[in-house]
C-alpha angles and dihedrals in degrees: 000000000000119000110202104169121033101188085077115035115205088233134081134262116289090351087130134080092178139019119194119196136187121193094311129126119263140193105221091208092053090044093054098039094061096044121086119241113276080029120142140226129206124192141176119184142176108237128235083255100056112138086346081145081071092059103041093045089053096045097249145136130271118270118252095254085058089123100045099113127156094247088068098048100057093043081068104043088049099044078052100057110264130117120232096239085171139359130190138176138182150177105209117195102250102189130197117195092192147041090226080056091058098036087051095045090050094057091042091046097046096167088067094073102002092206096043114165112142094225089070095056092033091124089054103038089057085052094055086043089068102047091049086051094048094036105037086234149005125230135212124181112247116212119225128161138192131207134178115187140170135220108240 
């Protein structure tokens, strides 16, 4: 079943024991609501920094989910009534050996530059042609962050 609006699950209230979710938006007070009390919540998300060193590297503004951090993740779980049982958080190495690879990965991932055409960041992509040339490959950090969390 598709959720479109998570602001108002299709289920009732405290039907659920657990609530799995990948990358994927969430409303604190749904998720709760339909968890049982003791319930838990597990949750694996791409952060608001995710692949930034594109950006600034191009020349280009910050994605949309910028601001998505950990921190504010779980300031909504626990004002909604759930306890932190484990937290992680990682940068992870995503390399691109070339700049076809980047161009390609810009177009696929839209959300990273919202306007992306490779004619507007030509000057900067060249540049990154040639340390990727000179170098075999060029690295930005990913963002990814994990919560478990349970319905008190």
């Amino acid at each position: 079943m598709a959720i479109k609006d998570d602001d108002s699950l299709p289920f009732g209230d405290a039907g659920f024991d657990l609530v799995l979710n990948k990358r994927e938006s969430f409303s604190p007070t749904e998720v709760r609501r339909i968890l049982r009390p003791g319930g838990t919540f597990l949750t694996q998300q791409v952060g608001g920094l995710d692949c930034a060193g594109i950006n600034d590297r191009l020349g280009a503004p910050d994605y949309e989910y910028a601001d998505w951090t950990l921190s504010q993740a779980l300031a909504g779980l626990k004002s909604n009534g759930f306890e932190i049982v484990e937290q992680q958080e990682q940068f992870p190495i995503q390399r691109f050996y070339d700049i076809g690879a980047l161009v390609y990965y810009l177009k696929a991932i839209e959300w990273q530059i919202a306007d992306f055409q490779p004619e507007k960041y030509i000057e900067q992509l060249y540049g990154l042609y040639l340390d990727i040339q000179r170098d075999g490959y060029w690295d930005v950090n990913q963002h990814r962050f994990l919560i478990h969390a349970r319905a008190i």
